[in-house]
C-alpha positions as CSV (number, residue, x, y, z in Angstrom):
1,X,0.0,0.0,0.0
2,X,1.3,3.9,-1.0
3,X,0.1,6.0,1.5
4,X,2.2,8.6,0.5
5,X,1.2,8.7,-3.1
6,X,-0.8,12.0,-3.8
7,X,-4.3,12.2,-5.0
8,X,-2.8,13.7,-8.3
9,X,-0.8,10.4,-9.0
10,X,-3.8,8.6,-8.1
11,X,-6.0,10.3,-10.8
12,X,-3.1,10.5,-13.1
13,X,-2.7,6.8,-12.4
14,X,-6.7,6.2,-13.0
15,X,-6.5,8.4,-16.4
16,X,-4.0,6.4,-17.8
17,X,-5.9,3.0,-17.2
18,X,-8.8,4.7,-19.1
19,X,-6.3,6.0,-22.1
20,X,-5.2,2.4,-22.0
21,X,-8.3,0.9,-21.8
22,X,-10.3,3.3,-24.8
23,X,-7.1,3.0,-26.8
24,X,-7.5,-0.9,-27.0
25,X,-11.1,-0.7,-27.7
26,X,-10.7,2.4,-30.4
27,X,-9.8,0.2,-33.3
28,X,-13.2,-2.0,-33.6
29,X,-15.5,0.9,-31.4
30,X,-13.7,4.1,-33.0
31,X,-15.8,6.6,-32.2
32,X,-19.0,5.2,-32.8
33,X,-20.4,6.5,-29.7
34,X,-20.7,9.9,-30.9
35,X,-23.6,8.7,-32.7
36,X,-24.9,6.7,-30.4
37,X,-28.0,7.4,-28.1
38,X,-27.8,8.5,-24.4
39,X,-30.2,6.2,-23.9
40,X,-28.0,3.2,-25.0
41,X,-25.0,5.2,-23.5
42,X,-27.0,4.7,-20.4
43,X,-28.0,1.0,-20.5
44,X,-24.0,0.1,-21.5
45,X,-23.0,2.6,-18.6
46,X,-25.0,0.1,-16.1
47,X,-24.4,-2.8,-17.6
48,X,-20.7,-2.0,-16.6
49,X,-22.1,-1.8,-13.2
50,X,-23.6,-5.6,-13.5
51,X,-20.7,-6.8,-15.0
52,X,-18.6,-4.9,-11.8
53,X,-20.9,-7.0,-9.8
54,X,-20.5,-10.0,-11.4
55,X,-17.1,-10.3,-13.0
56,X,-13.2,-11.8,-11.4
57,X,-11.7,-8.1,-12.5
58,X,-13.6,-6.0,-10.4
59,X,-11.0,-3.2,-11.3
60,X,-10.9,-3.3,-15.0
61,X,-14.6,-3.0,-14.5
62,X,-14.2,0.3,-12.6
63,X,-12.5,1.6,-15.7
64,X,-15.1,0.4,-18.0
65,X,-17.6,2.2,-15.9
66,X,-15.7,5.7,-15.6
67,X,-15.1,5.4,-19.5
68,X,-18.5,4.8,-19.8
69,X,-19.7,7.8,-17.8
70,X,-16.7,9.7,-19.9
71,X,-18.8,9.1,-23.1
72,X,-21.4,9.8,-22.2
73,X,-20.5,12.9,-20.5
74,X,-18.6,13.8,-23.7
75,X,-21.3,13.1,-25.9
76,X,-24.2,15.3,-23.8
77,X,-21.4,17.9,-24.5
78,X,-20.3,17.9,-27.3
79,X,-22.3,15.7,-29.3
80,X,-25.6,16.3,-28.1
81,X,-27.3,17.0,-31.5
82,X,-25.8,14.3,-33.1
């Protein structure tokens, strides 16, 4: 255990695991979600949560929820419209 790592490393440290994580799923997702609904946004944002119940990788799963909420935060955004 760190207990002298900062809370900048931490979320430095938890942005890079998302980077990773989009990064590996950008070459067959791209950015399809742009033109996705928030509506299926939503449902794949808490089907993350399921899977986080569920699932051996409890921590990937965290990722795979805060990406989801970053999509879905970026597309109410920026892509509202579209």
């Amino acid at each position: 255990m760190q207990l002298d790592i900062t809370n900048k490393e931490c979320f430095d440290s938890f942005i890079e695991e998302m980077r990773k994580v989009l990064k590996e799923h950008n070459p067959t997702k791209g950015n399809s979600w742009r033109t996705t609904s928030e509506h299926i946004l939503i449902d794949n944002l808490m089907e993350e949560v399921h899977e986080f119940e569920i699932k051996d990788n409890p921590d990937r799963e965290l990722i795979d929820i805060a990406n989801s909420c970053y999509l879905l935060w970026a597309k109410r955004k920026y892509f509202k419209g579209v």
